[in-house]
C-alpha positions in Angstrom: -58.2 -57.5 142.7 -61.3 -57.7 140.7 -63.3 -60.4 142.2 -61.9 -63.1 139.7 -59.5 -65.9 139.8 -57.6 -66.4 136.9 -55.7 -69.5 135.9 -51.5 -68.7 137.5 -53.2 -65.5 139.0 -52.2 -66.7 142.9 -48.8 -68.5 143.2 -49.0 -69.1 146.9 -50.3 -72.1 148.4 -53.7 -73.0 148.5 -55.8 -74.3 151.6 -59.2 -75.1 151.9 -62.4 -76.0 154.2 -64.4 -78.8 152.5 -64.5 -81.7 154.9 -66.4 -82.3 158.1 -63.5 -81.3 160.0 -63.7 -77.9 158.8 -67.8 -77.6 159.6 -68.6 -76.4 163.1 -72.9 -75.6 164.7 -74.3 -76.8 160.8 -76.8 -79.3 161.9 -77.5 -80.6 158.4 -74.3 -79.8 156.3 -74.9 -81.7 152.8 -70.8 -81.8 152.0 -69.0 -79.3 150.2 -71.6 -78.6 147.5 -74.0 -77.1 150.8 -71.1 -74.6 151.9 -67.1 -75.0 151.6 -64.0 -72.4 150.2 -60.8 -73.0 149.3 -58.3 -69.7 149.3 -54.6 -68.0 149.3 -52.4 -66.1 150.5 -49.7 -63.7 149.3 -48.0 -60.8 150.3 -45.2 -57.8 149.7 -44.0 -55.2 152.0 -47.2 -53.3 151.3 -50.3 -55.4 151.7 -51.4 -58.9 152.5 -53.2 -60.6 149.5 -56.4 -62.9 149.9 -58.3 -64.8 147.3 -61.4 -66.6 148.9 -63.4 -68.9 146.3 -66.4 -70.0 148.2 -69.3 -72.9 147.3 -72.8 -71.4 149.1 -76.1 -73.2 147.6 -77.5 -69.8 148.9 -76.8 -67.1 149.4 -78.0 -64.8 152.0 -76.2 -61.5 153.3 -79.2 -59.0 154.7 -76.5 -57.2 157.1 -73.7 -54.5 156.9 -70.9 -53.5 159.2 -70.5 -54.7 162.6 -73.4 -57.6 161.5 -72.0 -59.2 159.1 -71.3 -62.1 160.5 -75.0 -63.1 160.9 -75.1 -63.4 157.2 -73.0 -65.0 154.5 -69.2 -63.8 154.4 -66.1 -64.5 155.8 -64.0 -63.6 159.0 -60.6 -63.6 159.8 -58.3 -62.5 162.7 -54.2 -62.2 162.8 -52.3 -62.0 166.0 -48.7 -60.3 166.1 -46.9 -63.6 168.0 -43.9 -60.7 168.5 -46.3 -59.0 171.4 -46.4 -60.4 174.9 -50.2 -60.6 175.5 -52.2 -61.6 178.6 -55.6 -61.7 177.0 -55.4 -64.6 174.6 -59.0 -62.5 172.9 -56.2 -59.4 171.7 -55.9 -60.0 168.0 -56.9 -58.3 165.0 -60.5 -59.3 163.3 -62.2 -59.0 160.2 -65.3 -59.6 158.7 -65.9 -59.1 154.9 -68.9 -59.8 153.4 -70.5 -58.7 149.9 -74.0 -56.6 151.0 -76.3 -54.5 149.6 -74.1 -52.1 150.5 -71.7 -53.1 148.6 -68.5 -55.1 149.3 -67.6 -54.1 153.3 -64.4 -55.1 154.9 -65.4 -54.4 158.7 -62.1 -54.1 161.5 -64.3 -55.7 164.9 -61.0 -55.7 166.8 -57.1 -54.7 166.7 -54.0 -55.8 168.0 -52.5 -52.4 168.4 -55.0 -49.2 168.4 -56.7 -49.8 165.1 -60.4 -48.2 165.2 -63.2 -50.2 164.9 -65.1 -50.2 161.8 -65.1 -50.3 158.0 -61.7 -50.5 156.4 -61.9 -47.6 153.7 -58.3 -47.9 151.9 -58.1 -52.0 151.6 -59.4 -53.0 147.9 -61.9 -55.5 148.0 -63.6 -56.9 145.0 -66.5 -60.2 144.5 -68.6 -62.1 142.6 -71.5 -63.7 142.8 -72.1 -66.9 139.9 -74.7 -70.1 140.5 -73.3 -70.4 143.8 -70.0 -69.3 143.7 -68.6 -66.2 145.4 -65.1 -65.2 145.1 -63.6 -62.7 147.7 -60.0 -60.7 146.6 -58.6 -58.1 148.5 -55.8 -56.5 149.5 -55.1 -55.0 153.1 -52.6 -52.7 153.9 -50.6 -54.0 156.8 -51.4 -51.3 158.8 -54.3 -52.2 158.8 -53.8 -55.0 160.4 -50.9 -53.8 162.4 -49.2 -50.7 162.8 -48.3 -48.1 160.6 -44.5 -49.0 159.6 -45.3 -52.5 160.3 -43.4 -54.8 157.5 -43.2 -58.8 157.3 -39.6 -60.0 157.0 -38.8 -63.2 155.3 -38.9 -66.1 157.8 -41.1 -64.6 159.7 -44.7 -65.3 160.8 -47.9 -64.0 162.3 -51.0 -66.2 163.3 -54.0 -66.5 161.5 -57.1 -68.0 161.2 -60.4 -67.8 159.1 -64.0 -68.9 158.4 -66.9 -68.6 156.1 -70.3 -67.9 157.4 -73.2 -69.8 156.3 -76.9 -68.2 156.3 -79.6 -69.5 154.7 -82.3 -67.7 155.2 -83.5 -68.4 158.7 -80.1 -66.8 160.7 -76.7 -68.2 160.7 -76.6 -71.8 160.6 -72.6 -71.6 161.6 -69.4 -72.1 159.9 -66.5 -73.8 158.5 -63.4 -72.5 159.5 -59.5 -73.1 158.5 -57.7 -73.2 161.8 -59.5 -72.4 165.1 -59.9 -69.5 167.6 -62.7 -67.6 165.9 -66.1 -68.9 165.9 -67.1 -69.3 169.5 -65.0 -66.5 170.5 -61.3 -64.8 169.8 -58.4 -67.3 170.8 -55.4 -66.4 169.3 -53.7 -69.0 170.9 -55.6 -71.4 169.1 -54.6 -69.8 165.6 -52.7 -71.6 162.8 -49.3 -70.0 161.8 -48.9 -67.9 158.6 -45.1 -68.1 157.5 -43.5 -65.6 155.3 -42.2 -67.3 152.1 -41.1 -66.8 148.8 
């Protein structure tokens, strides 16, 4: 986890936002050279692993904590499909962004009783090259569930994420892989994240 993608690094799959699809509220997107990220996955019985590269022609991240989101960065929620929920909004939400205060990994929401607010004991490293950011971290599953939470084999949770694009003048909007996020917390709307080796 040191804010660099190395050549066989990440075995899992890779997925990405880069088409129009993927852009949601950007008035004037100029394709995936204006804003786009492709990223993986992995995981052990410990943490879940995340590797974000993303493509920003600027880059603008003036906020911390609970304001990230106005600024350049990334979100992401996960929903435990196990519970029985009747508030399709219950999920667990993160926003990670690389700030002045250095690299902040902000918990908005949980599934369970997580606390809201920075994520102290997840490692999270970036950087920041001609308009490339990369995002690594890894997050103890507790932290996104429960303490003694462990993901079995065959197994899956829901998940979704997006990359927030600021320019300058406030956030312009996003591009997101899978839905639920953006315009408010559907988990229902989430894409499934399977446990495979």
């Amino acid at each position: 986890i040191d804010g660099n993608i190395s050549p066989g690094e990440w075995s899992g799959l890779w997925f990405a936002a880069d088409e129009k699809s993927n852009v949601k509220q950007i008035v004037k997107w100029n394709g995936a050279t204006d804003s786009s990220f492709f990223g993986n996955l992995m995981w052990d019985e410990e943490n879940l692993y995340m590797a974000i590269s993303a493509t920003d022609n600027i880059f603008c991240q003036p906020y911390t904590e609970s304001s990230v989101w106005q600024g350049d960065g990334l979100q992401f929620a996960f929903s435990d499909n196990a519970l029985v929920k009747e508030n399709t909004s219950q999920c667990t939400a993160f926003a990670a962004a690389r700030t002045s205060a250095g690299n902040q990994l902000f918990r908005s929401t949980s599934d369970y009783k997580g606390e809201r607010g920075l994520i102290e004991n997840a490692e999270f490293s970036t950087s920041l090259s001609q308009g490339k950011i990369i995002y690594e971290m890894a997050i103890p599953w507790s932290e996104i569930f429960y303490d003694g939470f462990v993901p079995e084999l065959g197994n899956s949770v829901d998940f979704t994420i997006l990359m927030n694009d600021n320019d300058g003048t406030g956030r312009r909007g996003w591009l997101e892989y899978g839905s639920g996020l953006g315009t408010g917390r559907n988990y229902k709307l989430f894409s499934k994240l399977n446990f495979v080796k």
